[in-house]
Every structure is written in structure tokens, then in C-alpha cells.
C-alpha positions in Angstrom: -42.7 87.9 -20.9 -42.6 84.2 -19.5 -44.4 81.6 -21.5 -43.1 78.1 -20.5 -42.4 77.9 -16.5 -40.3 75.2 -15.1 -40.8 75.0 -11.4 -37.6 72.8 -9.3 -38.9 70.8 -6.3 -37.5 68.9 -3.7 -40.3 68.7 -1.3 -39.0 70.8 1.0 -41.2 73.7 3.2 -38.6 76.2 1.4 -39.5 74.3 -2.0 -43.1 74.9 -1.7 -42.8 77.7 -1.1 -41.2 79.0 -3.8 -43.5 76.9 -6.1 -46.5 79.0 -4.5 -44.7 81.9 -5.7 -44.2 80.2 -8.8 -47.6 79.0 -9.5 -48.8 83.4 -8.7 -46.2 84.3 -11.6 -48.1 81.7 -14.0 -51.4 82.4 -13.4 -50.6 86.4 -13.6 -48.8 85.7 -17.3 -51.2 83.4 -17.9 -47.6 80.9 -18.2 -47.8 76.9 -18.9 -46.6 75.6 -16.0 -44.2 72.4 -15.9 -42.6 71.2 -12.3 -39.6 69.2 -11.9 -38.2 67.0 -9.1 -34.9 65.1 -9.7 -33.8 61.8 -8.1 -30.5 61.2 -7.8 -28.3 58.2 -8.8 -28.6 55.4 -6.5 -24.8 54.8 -6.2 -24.5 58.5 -5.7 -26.7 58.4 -2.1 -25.9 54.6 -1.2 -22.3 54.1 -0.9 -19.4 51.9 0.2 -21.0 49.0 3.0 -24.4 50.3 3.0 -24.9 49.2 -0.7 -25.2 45.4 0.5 -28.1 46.4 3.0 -30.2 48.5 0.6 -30.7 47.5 -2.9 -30.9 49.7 -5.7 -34.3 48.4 -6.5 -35.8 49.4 -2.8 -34.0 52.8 -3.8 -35.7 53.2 -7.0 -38.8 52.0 -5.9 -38.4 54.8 -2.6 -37.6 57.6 -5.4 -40.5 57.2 -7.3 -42.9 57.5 -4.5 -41.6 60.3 -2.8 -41.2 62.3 -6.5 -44.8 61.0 -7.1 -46.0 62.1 -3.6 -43.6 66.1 -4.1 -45.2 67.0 -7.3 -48.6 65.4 -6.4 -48.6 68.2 -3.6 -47.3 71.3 -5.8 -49.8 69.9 -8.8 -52.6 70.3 -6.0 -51.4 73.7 -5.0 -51.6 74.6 -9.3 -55.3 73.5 -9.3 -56.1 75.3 -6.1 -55.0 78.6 -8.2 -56.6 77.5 -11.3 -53.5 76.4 -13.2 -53.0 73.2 -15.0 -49.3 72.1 -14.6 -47.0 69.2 -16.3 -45.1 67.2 -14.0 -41.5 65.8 -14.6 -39.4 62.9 -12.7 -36.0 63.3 -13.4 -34.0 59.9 -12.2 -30.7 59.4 -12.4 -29.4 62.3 -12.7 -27.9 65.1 -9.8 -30.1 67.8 -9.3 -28.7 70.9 -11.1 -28.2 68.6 -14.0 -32.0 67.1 -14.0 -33.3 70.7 -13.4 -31.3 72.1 -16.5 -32.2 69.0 -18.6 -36.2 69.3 -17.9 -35.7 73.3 -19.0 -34.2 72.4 -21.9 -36.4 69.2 -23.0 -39.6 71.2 -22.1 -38.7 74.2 -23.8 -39.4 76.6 -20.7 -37.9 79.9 -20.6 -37.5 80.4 -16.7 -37.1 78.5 -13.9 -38.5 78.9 -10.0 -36.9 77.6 -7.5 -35.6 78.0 -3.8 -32.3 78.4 -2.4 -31.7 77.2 1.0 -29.1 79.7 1.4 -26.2 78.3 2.7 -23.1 79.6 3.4 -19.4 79.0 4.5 -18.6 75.9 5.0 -21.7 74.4 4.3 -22.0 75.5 0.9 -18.1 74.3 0.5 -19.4 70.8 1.5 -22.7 70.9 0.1 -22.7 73.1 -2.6 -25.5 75.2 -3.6 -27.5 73.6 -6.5 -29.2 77.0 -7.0 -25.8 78.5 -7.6 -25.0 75.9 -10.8 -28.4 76.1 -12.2 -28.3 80.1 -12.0 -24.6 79.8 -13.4 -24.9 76.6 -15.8 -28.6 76.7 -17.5 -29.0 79.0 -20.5 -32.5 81.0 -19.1 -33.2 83.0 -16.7 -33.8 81.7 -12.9 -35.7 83.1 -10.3 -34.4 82.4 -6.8 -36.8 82.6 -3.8 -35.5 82.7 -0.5 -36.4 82.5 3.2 -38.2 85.2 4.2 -36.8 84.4 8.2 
């Protein structure tokens, strides 16, 4: 079935949670296991006046230690079920593309990851990047939700 497991992150509770249900699959298929977070592009989350009072360095240097800190947690959860994983920090990059791009580079043939389930307006102004990874990526995507 499943060889090559790519498992999206943000660090969220929902996040971790699906990577729990992630890291089962793997170890039940016996699956390499590679997990992804994406940062996103400074001038994409700092905008207009704020840009003077936080510099894109502080930003970078923020983005690497949380992504270090979300996959160091979902790398401990793998070894706690036995499973060696890969990690990937995707920067620059908005976080259906990053998720798509570490599929492709590390030749995985699902991805794992959560949807927060929005809907109505919210997903108008957010958008769901679940829904343009299921629709854009070229492999199969599991979606875990909320069980609440």
C-alpha cells in the first residue's frame, strides 16, 4: 500500500493529532515516515507598518525555532512508537505549496494531515489549506478531523 509517508504539521493540538494517527499507519505498513512543517514568507505575515518594527531576520530566526521545536515534538512522538522519521522545514513558501513540494521532492506517496474544518465565511477568508492540497497534489491525502 503506502511506502513513503509525508506527515503536514503546524504544531497545532489538531496537528498532532493527526500525526499520531499518522505515525499508527506507518508503523502498521511498516511506511518511511517523513514530516513537514512550512514557514511562510516573511512579507506574507509582516505587512504594511509593522515591517519597520519587526525585521525579517527576527522573523526567520522565530520560524526556525518554532519549525525546529513542531517536528522535534512529532519526531519524539515517532520514536515513542518505534518509528524513525525524516524531518523537513519548508521556508518561504505558503503552506499548501511547501506541503506539495516536500511530497514531491521526497518521493512520498500519501500525505497525513489535519483539517481544522472550517466553514462559511471563515474558510472564504481563510481558506482551507487541506482543501488545495487534497485538490492540487498529485497523491493521495488523508484528512483527519476533530473528533468534537
Amino acid at each position: 500500500m503506502f511506502k513513503n509517508m509525508l506527515i503536514a504539521t503546524d504544531g497545532s493540538e489538531l496537528a498532532e493529532s493527526a500525526a499520531s494517527q499518522g505515525i499508527e499507519l506507518a508503523r502498521v505498513l511498516d511506511a518511511k515516515l517523513t514530516v513537514v512543517t512550512v514557514t511562510e514568507p516573511w512579507n506574507a505575515v509582516v505587512t504594511g507598518e509593522a515591517a519597520f518594527g519587526f525585521a525579517r531576520a527576527v522573523y526567520e530566526n522565530s520560524a526556525i525555532e518554532t519549525a525546529t521545536t513542531i517536528l522535534a515534538r512529532i519526531v519524539a512522538m515517532a520514536k515513542s512508537a518505534g518509528i524513525r522519521c525524516k524531518t523537513v522545514h519548508v521556508k518561504d513558501r505558503f503552506p499548501d505549496e511547501g506541503i506539495i513540494a516536500a511530497a514531491k521532492d521526497n518521493g512520498c506517496d500519501v500525505v497525513v494531515m489535519a483539517s481544522h474544518g472550517r466553514r462559511g465565511l471563515a474558510r472564504f477568508l481563510l481558506g482551507s489549506v487541506a482543501s488545495r492540497v487534497v485538490t492540487l497534489n498529485l497523491v493521495p491525502v488523508l484528512i483527519c478531523r476533530s473528533s468534537s
